[in-house]
N, C-alpha and C positions, 0 to 999 in steps of 0.2 A: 212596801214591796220587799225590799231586803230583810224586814221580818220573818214575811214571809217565806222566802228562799231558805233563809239559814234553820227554819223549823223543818223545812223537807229535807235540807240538806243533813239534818241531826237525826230526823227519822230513818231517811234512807242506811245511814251508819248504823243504826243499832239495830236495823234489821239484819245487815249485813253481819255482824257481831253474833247477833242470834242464831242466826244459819251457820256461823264456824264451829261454833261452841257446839250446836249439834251434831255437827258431822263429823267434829273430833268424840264426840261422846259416841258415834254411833260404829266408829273402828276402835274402842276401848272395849264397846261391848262383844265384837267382834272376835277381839282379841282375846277376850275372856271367855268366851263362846269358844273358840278354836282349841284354847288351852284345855280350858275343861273338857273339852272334846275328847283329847287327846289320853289324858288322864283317864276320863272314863272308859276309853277303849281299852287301858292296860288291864283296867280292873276289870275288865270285864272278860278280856280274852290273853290277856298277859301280855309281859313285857320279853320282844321277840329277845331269840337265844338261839347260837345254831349251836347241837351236840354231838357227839360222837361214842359208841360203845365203849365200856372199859373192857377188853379182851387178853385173855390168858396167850402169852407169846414168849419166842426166844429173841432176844437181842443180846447185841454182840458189844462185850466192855471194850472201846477202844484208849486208850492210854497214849500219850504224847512223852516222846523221851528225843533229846538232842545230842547230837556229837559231831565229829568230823569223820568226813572220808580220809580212807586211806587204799593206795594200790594195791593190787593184788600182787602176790611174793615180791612185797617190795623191797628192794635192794641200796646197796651206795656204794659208790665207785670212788677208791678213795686215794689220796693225793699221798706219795711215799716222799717228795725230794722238795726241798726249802729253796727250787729257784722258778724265774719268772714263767711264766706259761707264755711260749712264741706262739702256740698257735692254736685256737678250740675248733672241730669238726661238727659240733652238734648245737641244737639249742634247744630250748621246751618244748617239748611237742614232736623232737624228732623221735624216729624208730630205730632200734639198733640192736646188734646180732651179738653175742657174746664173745668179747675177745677182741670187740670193735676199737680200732682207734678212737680216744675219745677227743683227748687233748696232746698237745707236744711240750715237753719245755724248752725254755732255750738255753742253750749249749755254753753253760760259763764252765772257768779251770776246776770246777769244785765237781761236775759231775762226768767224770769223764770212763767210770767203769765199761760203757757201752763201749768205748774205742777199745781203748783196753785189752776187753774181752774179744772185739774183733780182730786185731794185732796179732795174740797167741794164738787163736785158731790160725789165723794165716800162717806161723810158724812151723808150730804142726800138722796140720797140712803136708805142709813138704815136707819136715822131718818124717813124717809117718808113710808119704808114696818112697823114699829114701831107701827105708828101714824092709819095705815090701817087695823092690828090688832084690835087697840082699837077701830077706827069706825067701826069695824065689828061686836064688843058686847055693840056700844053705849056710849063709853066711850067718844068718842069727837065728835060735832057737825060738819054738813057737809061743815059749812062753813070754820070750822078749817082746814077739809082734803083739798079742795079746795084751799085754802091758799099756805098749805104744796105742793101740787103739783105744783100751782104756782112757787113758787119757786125753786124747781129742775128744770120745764121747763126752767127758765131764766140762772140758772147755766149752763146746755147743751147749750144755744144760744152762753154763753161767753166764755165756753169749746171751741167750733166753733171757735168763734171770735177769741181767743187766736192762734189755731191751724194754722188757716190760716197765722195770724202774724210771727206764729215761721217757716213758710215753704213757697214760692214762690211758687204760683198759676198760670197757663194758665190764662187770664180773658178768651178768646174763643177759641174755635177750628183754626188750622192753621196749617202753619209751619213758622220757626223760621228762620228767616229770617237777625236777627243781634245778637249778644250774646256781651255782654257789659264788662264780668266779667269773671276770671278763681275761681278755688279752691280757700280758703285761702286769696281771697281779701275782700277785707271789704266795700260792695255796697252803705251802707248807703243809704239816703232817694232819691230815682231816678228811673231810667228808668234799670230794668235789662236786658231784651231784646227785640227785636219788633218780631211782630205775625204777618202773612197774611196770606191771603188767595192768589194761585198763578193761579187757572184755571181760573182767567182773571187777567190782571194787568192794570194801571192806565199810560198812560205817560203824567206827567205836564209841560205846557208851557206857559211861560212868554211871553206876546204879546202883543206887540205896538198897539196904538190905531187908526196907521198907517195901519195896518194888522188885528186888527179884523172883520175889516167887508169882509175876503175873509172867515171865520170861519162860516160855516153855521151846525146847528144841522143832525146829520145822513152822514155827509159826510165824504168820505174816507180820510181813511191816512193810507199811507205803511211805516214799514221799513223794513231792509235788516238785515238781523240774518247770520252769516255766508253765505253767499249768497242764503238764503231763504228769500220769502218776504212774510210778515208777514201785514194782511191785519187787520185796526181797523175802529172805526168809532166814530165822535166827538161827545160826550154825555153830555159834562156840558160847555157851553160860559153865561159868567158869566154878569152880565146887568152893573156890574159897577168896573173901576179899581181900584186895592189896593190901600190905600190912599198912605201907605208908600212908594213901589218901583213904583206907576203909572202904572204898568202892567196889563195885565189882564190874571187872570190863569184859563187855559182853558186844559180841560181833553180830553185825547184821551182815548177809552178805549179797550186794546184787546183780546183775546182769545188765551190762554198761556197753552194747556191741555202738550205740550211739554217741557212747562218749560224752553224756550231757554230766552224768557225777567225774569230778575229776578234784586229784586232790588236795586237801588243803579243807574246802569248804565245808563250812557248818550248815547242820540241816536238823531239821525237824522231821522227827518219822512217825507217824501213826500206829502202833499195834495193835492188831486182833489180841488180845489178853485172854479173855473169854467168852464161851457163850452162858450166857444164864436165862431162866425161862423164870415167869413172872407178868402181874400184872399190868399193862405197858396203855399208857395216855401219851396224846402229841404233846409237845412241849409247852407250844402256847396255855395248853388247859390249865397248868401253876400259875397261880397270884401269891406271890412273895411280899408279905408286910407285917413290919412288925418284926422280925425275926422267926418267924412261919411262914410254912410251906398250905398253900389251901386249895381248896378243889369246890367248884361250885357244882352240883349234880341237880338234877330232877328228882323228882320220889314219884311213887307210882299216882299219886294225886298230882301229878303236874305244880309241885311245890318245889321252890327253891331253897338248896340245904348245901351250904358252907361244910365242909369238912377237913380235917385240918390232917395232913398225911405226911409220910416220913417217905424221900425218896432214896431210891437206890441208882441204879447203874442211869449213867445219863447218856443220849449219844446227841447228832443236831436237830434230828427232828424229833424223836420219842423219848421217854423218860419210865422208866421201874418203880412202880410205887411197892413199897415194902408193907407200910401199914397205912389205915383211913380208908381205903377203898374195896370193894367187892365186886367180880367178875363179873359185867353186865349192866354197870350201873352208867346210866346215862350223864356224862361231863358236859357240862359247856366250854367249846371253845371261841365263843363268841356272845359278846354280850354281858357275861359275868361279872365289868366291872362297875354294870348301874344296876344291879340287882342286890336284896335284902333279904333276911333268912324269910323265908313264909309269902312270899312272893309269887302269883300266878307269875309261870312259864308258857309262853307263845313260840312254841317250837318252829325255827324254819329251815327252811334246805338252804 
C-alpha cells in the first residue's frame, strides 16, 4: 500500500513539473513573439520621431554682461571739521532737498568760527545802525556808510560760511542712499554720505574690447528684479578704454519709479546685441558628442541621416545653424537618440 502511495505521489509531482516547465516556456515564447513583434513593426513602418521644419528666420543674439548699480547724479555730502557728530537728521532711504541739514557736530573749543562770526555781526550791526544815524544829519560821508555796510555784508557771507562748516549740508536733492557715520563718531575730512537720485538708476559695466562692439547706443538690456523684468536702454559706450583696468565702462540706464534697482547691487543684464537672420532649429534638435554638434533629419525616402552642423547664435529655445543644414529639411526633435544612419522614419505628431 505505501508503495503504492508514494508511486502516485511521484507521479503526481512530475506531472506538476511538467505543466510549469510548459507554462514558463510558453511566456518565453510569448516574450519572443512580443519582442519580434515589436522589431518587426520598426522595420516595417519605422522607428517613431516627432520633427519639425528647418526654416529661414531672424533671431535675436542676446549677450549676458554684469555690474553694479549706481544713482542717478549721484552725489556726497562731505564731512569738513575733525569733531564728534552730536547729532544725524537722516538715515538710508531718507529724502532730502538741498541744503538740508544733514548732520550736527558737537560744539568742542576747537570749532568755534560759527560763534565768532555770530559776535562780529552783532557788533556791527550796531556799529553800522550808529554810523546811519550820523549819515542821516551829515555827520559821515557816503563813502564812509558804504564802507560800513561793506562790511557787515562780508561778516553775514563768513556767518554763512562758518554755519555751513559747523553743520553737514545735502549739496542736492536726493535720497540717501549710504550713510557712512553713526552718533558720536568723529568723521573727520571725507565722504559722510552718498545722495541719488533713484527714478532712474545707472548699471556700470566693465567690457572687453572683445564685446564692445555687440554694445550699440539705444539698445536694449533687461534684468530680472524678483522675477520682474525690468527693461533699460544703453546710453553712454564710451570711444576709448580705461587706461588702467583696459575695460570699457559702459552705462545701461533704467527706470526705477519702484525703486526695486537700488544701489550697490550686482546684477545680471541681458542684451539685445543683434538681430541676424539664418537658418533657425529648437534647441533640443542638437545631439552633442564627441566633440560635435549633429542633427538627425529625414530624407525625402523617409531615411534617417545624421548630420554634423556648425552652430551660430544660440538663444533658450532656438539655435542658427551656420553650416550642415538646408532650409526645409525635416529635424527630429524627438526620438533621435535611438535611431541609426539608414533607418525607416515613423513620423508622429
Amino acid at each position: 500500500m505505501n508503495q503504492i502511495t508514494k508511486a502516485i505521489i511521484t507521479a503526481t509531482a512530475f506531472s506538476l513539473l511538467l505543466t510549469g516547465c510548459d507554462m514558463f516556456k510558453k511566456k518565453d515564447d510569448a516574450e519572443a513573439q512580443k519582442a519580434a513583434t515589436i522589431e518587426q513593426i520598426q522595420a516595417e513602418k519605422g522607428k517613431p520621431a516627432k520633427v519639425v521644419k528647418a526654416t529661414t528666420a531672424e533671431i535675436t543674439d542676446v549677450r549676458k554682461f554684469s555690474g553694479t548699480i549706481e544713482g542717478m547724479q549721484q552725489t556726497y555730502a562731505l564731512s569738513k571739521m575733525s569733531d564728534p557728530l552730536a547729532k544725524i537728521h537722516v538715515q538710508v532711504g531718507s529724502s532730502v532737498k538741498k541744503d538740508q541739514v544733514l548732520a550736527e557736530y558737537l560744539f568742542t573749543g576747537d570749532n568755534t568760527q560759527y560763534q565768532q562770526a555770530q559776535e562780529q555781526i552783532a557788533l556791527l550791526e550796531k556799529a553800522t545802525e550808529r554810523m546811519r544815524e550820523l549819515h542821516a544829519k551829515g555827520g559821515i560821508s557816503q563813502q564812509d556808510m558804504d564802507t560800513q555796510e561793506m562790511q557787515l555784508k562780508v561778516a553775514k557771507m563768513n556767518l554763512e560760511t562758518a554755519r555751513r562748516a559747523s553743520k553737514i549740508l545735502a549739496p542736492a536733492a536726493g535720497v540717501v542712499t549710504e550713510l557712512n557715520f553713526k552718533e558720536g563718531q568723529t568723521p573727520g575730512l571725507g565722504v559722510f554720505c552718498t545722495i541719488a537720485k533713484l527714478d532712474q538708476v545707472i548699471l556700470k559695466l566693465n567690457v572687453t574690447s572683445k564685446d564692445i562692439g555687440f554694445f550699440k547706443k539705444g539698445a536694449t538690456a533687461t534684468v530680472d528684479v524678483g522675477g520682474e523684468k525690468v527693461k533699460g536702454k544703453v546710453t553712454l559706450i564710451p570711444l576709448a578704454a580705461n587706461s588702467i583696468t583696459r575695460f570699457f565702462p559702459v552705462e545701461v540706464t533704467f527706470p526705477n519709479k519702484k525703486k526695486q534697482l537700488l544701489p550697490g547691487m550686482y546684477v545680471t543684464a541681458e542684451l539685445d546685441a543683434r538681430n541676424v537672420k539664418g537658418i533657425i532649429v529648437p534647441i533640443e534638435a542638437i545631439v552633442y558628442r564627441n566633440g560635435v554638434n549633429t542633427i538627425w533629419t529625414v530624407t525625402a525616402e523617409g531615411k534617417a541621416k545624421r548630420k554634423v552642423v556648425k552652430l551660430g547664435v544660440q538663444t533658450k529655445g532656438d539655435v542658427q545653424i551656420l553650416e550642415g543644414l538646408e532650409d526645409g529639411d525635416q529635424v527630429m526633435v524627438e526620438g533621435q537618440f535611438r535611431m541609426n544612419d539608414g533607418d525607416k522614419v515613423l513620423i508622429i505628431e
